[in-house]
C-alpha positions as CSV (number, residue, x, y, z in Angstrom):
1,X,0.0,0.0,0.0
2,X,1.4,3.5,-1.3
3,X,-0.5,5.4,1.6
4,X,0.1,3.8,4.7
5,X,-3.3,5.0,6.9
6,X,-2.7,7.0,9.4
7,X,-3.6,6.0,13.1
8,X,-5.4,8.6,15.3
9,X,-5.6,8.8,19.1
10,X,-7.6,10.4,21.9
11,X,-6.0,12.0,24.2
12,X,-7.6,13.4,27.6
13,X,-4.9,13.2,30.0
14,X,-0.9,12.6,30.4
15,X,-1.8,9.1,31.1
16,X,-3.4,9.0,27.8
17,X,-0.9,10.6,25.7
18,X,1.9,8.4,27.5
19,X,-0.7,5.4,26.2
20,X,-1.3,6.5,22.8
21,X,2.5,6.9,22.4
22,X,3.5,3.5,23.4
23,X,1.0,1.8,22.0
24,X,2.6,2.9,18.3
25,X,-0.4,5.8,17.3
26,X,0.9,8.1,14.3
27,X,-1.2,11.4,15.9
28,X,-3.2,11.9,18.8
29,X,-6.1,15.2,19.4
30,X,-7.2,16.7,22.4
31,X,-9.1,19.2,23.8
32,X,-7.6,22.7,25.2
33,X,-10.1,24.5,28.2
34,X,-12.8,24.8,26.8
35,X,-13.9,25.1,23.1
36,X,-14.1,21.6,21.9
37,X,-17.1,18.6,21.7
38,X,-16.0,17.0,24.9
39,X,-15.2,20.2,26.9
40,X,-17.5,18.7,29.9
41,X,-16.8,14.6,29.7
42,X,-13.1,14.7,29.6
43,X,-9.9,16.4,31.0
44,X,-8.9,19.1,28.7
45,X,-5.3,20.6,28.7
46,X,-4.7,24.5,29.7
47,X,-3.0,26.8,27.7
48,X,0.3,26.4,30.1
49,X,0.3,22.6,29.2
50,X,0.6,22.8,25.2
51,X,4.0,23.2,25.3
52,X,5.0,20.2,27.1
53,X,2.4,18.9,25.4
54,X,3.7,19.2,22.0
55,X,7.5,18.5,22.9
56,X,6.1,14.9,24.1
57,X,4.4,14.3,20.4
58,X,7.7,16.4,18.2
59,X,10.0,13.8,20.6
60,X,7.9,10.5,19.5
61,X,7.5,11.9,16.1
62,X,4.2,11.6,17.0
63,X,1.6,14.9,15.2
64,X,-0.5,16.2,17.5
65,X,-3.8,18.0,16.7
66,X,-6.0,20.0,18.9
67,X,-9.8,19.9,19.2
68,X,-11.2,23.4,18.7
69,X,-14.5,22.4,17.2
70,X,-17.1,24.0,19.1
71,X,-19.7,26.8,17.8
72,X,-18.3,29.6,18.6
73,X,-19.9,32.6,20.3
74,X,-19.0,36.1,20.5
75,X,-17.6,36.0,23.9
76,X,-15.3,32.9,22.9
77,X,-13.3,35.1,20.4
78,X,-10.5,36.1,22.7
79,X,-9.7,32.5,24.2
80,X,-10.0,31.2,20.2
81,X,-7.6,33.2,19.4
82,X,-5.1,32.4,22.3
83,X,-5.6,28.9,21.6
84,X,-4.6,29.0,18.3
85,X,-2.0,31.8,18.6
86,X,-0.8,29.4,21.5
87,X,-0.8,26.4,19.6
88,X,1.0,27.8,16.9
89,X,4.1,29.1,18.8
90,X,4.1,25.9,20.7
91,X,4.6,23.8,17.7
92,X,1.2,21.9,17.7
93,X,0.6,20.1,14.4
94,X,-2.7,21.3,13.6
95,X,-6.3,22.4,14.9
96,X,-9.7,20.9,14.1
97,X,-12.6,23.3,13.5
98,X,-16.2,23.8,12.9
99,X,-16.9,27.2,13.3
100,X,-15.6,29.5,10.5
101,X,-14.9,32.4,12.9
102,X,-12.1,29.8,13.9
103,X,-11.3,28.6,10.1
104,X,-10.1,32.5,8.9
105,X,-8.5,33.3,11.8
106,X,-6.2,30.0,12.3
107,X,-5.6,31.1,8.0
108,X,-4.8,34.5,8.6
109,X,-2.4,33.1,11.4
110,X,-0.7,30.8,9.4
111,X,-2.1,27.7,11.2
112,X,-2.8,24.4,9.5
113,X,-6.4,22.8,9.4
114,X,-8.6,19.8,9.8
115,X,-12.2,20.3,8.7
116,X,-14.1,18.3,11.6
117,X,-17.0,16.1,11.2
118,X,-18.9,18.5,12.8
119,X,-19.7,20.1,9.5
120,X,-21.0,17.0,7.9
121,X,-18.8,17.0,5.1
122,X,-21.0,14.4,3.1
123,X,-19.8,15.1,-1.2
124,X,-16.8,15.6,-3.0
125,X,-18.0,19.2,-4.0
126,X,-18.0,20.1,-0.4
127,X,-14.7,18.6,-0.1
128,X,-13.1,20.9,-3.0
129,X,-15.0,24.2,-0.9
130,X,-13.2,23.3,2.1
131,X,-10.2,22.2,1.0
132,X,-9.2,26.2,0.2
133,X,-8.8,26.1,4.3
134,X,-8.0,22.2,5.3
135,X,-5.5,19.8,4.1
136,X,-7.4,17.1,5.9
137,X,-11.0,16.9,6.1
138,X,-13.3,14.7,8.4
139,X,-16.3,13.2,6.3
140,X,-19.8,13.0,8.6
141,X,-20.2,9.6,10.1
142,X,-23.6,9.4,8.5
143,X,-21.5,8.3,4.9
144,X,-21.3,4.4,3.7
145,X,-18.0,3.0,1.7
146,X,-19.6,3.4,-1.5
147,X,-19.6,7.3,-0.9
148,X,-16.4,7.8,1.1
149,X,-15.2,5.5,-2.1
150,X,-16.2,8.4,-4.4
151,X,-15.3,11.2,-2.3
152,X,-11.5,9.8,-2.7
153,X,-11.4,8.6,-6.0
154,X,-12.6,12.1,-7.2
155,X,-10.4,14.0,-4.8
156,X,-7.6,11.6,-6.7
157,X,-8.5,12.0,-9.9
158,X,-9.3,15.6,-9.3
159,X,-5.7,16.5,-7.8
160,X,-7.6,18.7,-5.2
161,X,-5.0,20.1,-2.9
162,X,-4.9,21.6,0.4
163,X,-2.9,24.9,1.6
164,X,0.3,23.3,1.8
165,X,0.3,22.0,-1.4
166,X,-0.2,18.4,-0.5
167,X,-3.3,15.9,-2.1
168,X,-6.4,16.3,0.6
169,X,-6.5,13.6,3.2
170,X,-9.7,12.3,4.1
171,X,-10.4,10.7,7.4
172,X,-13.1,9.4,9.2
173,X,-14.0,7.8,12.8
174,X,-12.9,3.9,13.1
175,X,-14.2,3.5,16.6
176,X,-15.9,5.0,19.8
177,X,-19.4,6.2,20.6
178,X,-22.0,7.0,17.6
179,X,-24.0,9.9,18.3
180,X,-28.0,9.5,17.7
181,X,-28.4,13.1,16.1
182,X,-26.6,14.1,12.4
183,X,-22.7,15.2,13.2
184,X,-23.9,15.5,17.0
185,X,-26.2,18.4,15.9
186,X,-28.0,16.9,19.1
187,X,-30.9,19.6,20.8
188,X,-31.7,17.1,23.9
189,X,-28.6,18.0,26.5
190,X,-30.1,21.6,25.5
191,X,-33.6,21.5,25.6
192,X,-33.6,19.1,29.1
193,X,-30.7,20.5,30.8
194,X,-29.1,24.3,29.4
195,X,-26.4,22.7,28.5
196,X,-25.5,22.4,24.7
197,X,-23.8,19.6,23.3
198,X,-22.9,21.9,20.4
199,X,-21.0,23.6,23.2
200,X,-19.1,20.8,24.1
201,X,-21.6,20.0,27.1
202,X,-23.6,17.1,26.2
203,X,-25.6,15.1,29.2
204,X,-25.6,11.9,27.2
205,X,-29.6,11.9,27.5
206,X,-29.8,9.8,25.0
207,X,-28.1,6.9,26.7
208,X,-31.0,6.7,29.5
209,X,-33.7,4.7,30.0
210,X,-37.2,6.3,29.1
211,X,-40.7,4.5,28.9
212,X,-43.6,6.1,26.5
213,X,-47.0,6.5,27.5
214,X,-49.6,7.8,25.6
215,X,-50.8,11.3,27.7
216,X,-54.5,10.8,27.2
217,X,-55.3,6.7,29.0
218,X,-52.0,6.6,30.5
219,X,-51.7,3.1,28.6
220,X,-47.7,2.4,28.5
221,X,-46.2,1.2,25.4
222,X,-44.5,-2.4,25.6
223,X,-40.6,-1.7,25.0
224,X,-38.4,-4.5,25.0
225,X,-36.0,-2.4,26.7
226,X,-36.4,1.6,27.7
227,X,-32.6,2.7,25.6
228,X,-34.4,3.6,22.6
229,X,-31.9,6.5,21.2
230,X,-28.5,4.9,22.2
231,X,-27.0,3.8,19.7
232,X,-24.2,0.7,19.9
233,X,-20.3,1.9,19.6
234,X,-19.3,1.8,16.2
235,X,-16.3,-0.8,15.1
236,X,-15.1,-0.8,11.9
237,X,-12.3,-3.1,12.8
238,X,-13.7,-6.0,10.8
239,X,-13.8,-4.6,7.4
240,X,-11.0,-2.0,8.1
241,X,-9.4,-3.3,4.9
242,X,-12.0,-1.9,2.8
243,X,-11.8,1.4,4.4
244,X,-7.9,1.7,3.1
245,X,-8.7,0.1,-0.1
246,X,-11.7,3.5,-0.7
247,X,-8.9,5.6,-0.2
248,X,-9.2,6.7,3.6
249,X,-5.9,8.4,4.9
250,X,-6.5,8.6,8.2
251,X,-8.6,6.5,11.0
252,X,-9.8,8.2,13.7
253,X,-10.4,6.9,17.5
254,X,-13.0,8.5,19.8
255,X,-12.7,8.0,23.5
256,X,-11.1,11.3,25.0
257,X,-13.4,10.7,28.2
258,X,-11.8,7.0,28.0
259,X,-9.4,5.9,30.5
260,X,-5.8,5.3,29.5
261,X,-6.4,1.4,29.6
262,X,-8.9,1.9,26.6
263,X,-6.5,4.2,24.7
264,X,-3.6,1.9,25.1
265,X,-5.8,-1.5,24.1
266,X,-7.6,0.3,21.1
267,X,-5.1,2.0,19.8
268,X,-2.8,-1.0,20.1
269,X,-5.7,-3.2,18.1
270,X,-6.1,-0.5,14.9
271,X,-2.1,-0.3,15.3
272,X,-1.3,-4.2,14.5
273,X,-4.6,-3.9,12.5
274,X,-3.1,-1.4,9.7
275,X,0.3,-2.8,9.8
276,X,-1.6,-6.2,9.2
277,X,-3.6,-4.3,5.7
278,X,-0.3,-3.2,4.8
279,X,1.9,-6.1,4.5
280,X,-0.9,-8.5,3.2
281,X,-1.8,-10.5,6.8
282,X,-5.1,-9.0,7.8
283,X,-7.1,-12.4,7.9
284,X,-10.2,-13.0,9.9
285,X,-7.8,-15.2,13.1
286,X,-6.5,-11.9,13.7
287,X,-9.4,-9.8,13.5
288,X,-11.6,-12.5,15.8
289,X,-8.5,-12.2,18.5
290,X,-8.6,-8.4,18.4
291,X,-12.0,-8.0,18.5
292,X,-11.8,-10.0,21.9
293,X,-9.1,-7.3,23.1
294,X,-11.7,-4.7,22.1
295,X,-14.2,-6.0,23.9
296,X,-12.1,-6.0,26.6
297,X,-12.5,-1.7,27.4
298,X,-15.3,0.0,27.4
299,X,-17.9,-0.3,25.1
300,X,-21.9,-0.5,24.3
301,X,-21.9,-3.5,22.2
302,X,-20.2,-2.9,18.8
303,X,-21.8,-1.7,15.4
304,X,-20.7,-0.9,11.8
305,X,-22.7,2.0,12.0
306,X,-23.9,3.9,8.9
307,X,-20.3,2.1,6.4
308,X,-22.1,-0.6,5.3
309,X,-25.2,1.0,4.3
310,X,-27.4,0.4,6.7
311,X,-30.0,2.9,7.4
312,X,-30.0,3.4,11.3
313,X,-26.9,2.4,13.8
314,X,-28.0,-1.0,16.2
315,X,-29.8,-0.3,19.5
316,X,-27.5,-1.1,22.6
317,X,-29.6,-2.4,24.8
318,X,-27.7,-1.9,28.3
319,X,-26.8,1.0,30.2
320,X,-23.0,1.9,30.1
321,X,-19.9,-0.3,29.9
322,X,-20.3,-3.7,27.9
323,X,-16.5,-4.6,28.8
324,X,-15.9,-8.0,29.5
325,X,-13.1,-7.0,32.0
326,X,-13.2,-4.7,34.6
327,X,-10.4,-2.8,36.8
328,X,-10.5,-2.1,40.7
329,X,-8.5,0.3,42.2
330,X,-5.3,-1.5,44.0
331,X,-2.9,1.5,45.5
332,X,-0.1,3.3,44.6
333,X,3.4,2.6,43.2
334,X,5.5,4.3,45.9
335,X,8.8,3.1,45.0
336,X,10.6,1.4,41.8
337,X,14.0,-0.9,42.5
338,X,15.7,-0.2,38.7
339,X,18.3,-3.0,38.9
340,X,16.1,-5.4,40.7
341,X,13.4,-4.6,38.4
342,X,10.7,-4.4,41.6
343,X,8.1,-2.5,42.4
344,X,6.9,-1.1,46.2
345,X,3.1,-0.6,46.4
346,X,1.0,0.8,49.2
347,X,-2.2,-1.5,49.2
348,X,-4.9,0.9,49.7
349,X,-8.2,0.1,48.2
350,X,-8.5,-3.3,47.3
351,X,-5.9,-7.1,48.4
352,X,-3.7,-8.0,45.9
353,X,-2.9,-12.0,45.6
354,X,-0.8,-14.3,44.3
355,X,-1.7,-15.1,40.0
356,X,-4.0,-11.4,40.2
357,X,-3.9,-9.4,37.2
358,X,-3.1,-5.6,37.1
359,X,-2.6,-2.6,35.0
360,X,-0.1,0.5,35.6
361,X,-0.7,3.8,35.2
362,X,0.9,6.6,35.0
363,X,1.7,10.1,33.4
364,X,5.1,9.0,32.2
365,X,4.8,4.9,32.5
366,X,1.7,5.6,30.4
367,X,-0.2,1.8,30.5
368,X,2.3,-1.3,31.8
369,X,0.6,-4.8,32.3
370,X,1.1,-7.5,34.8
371,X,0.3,-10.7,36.9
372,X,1.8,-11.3,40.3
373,X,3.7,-14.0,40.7
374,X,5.6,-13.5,43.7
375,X,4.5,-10.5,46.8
376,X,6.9,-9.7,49.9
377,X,6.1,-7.7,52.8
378,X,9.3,-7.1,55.1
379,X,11.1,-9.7,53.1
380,X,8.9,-12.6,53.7
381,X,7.0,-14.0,50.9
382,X,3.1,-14.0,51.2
383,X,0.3,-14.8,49.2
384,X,-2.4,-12.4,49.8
385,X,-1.8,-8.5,50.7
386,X,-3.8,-6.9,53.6
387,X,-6.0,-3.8,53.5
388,X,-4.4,-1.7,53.8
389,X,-0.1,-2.8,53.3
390,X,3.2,-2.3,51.8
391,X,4.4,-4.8,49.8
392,X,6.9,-5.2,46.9
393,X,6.5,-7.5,43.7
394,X,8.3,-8.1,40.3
395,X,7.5,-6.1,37.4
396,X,10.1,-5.8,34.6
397,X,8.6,-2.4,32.8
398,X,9.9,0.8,34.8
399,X,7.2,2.3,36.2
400,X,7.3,5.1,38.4
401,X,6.2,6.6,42.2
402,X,2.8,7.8,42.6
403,X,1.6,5.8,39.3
404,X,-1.8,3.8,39.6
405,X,-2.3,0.3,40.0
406,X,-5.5,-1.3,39.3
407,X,-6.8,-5.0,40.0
408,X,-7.9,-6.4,36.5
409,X,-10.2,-9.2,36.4
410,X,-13.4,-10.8,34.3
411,X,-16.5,-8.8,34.5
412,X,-19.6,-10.5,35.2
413,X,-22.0,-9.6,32.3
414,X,-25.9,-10.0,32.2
415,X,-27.3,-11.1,28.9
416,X,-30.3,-9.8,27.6
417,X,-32.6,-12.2,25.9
């Protein structure tokens, strides 16, 4: 494959961004305060932070993008601006935008574009209008592979070029939560709450549980379940090969509200996943063991979403996290031994024993995995920690003091039928 696709991580802490790193992303995005689509449901980074920020990504040769893709008011002019200006002098990649206000000024500035999905970008003649501003624009998930096919043959065929002189890349989503409304032009959060998720402040009201009743007998419809707006996460792991084959450039993640253990196992899976499309060994025994991994984080049952041409996204039918495994707070790493490669932890929430299973995190370690095959506690082996204790245990990869450790085991699931 000429065009190796380009992997694309969320990012909503140091954790994450350590995460994303390690687990081989090409780029990552991320909020800054707040004028972006997750300004409530995740951390964002502050206008001191970018520069660290960005020195991580230039020193992994990793391109980092920021989320600036709110509508924009009046009164959000000034911080726009600083955020961009910022971002610029900071060495940030690029910004992705919505609101025009935010599209000439980042131009005037000098500061390269992504066209988000927020302005459903849905035909190749909208492509060509945009791509005046954006060398990479985000087509609306609402598209199927037959379109998004089009779209990049024609943006081929038409040599349609972005401000640096480069062909247009187009990207879209590959995984994450599906939004019930067009582009997230969703009016619920709004109209129920103040609180608009065109502002970056959705309530997720469409992942709860309503009944109907009919106003004038009171006579209760028969649902089979009351989530009748929340949609399933799209996955478009399975048939990922056909996404590169249309012509998509880059694949885009969404989780920025995720924990670093779902950054580091998703972005780990669409990792080995593109490498597989591009060196001819994507077969169906890899995608049926990565799909288990997936399933592993969070998610709301998996979907293909609108790609395949179906007309509406699948129903989930639970409320929240489908994972199949589930992590505990432990304690903290207090200590790390280099040459003797062990770790001191202060038990503090949960007992660690003998054959457990844990995850490490940390703003530097980033995500570390483990199983404990050996605990001290003053030197004398045991096989079960107290609540709360300090004890030491094995663990080759560094890891550092005050990271995270977290208890992982199988999550008990109940099946609807």
């Amino acid at each position: 494959m000429n065009n190796k696709p380009e992997v694309m991580a969320p990012v909503g802490s140091f954790e994450s961004l350590a995460a994303a790193i390690n687990a081989g992303c090409d780029s990552v995005y991320f909020g800054v305060e707040q004028l972006n689509m997750r300004a409530r449901s995740s951390h964002n980074f502050s206008l001191e932070e970018l520069k660290q920020v960005a020195e991580t990504c230039q020193k992994a040769g990793v391109r980092s993008y920021i989320t600036l893709n709110t509508l924009l008011y009046p009164h959000d002019m000034t911080l726009m601006r600083m955020i961009v200006d910022t971002a610029k002098t900071a060495g940030i990649t690029s910004i992705i935008v919505q609101d025009m206000a935010a599209i000439l000024y980042a131009q005037s500035v000098g500061m390269a574009i992504q066209a988000s999905t927020q302005l459903s970008i849905s035909n190749f003649e909208t492509v060509q209008f945009y791509a005046q501003f954006a060398d990479t624009i985000v087509l609306a998930r609402e598209l199927d592979l037959i379109m998004m096919r089009d779209i990049c043959d024609r943006v081929r065929d038409g040599n349609v070029r972005g401000p640096s002189g480069e062909l247009v890349k187009i990207e879209v989503f590959v995984h994450g939560a599906i939004c019930i409304a067009q582009a997230g032009r969703c009016q619920m959060s709004l109209m129920q709450n103040n609180t608009s998720a065109q502002r970056g402040a959705c309530l997720n009201e469409c992942r709860k549980s309503y009944r109907i009743i009919e106003e004038e007998t009171g006579q209760e419809m028969v649902l089979r379940d009351g989530y009748i707006m929340s949609p399933k996460d799209l996955c478009a792991l399975p048939f990922l090969d056909q996404l590169a084959d249309a012509g998509i450039r880059v694949f885009k993640i969404e989780g920025r509200g995720r924990s670093p253990h779902y950054v580091d196992v998703v972005v780990r899976v669409y990792r080995e996943a593109v490498d597989a499309i591009c060196d001819g060994t994507f077969t169906q025994n890899k995608i049926d063991d990565w799909m288990v991994r997936l399933k592993s984080v969070y998610n709301r049952d998996f979907a293909d979403g609108y790609y395949l041409g179906k007309p509406l996204p699948e129903w989930s039918h639970y409320s929240g996290n489908r994972s199949t495994d589930e992590r505990t707070f432990v304690g903290l790493v207090t200590h790390y031994f280099d040459k003797a490669k062990i770790a001191e932890v202060k038990i503090q929430a949960h007992k660690l024993k003998k054959g457990d299973r844990f995850v490490v995190m940390g703003k530097t370690t980033g995500v570390e995995y483990g199983e404990v095959s050996e605990m001290k506690r003053e030197e004398a082996f045991i096989e079960e920690s107290d609540k709360p204790d300090l004890i030491t245990l094995p663990f080759s990869p560094r890891v550092r003091t005050n990271d995270k450790i977290y208890l992982l085991k199988k999550r008990s699931l109940n099946v609807l039928t």
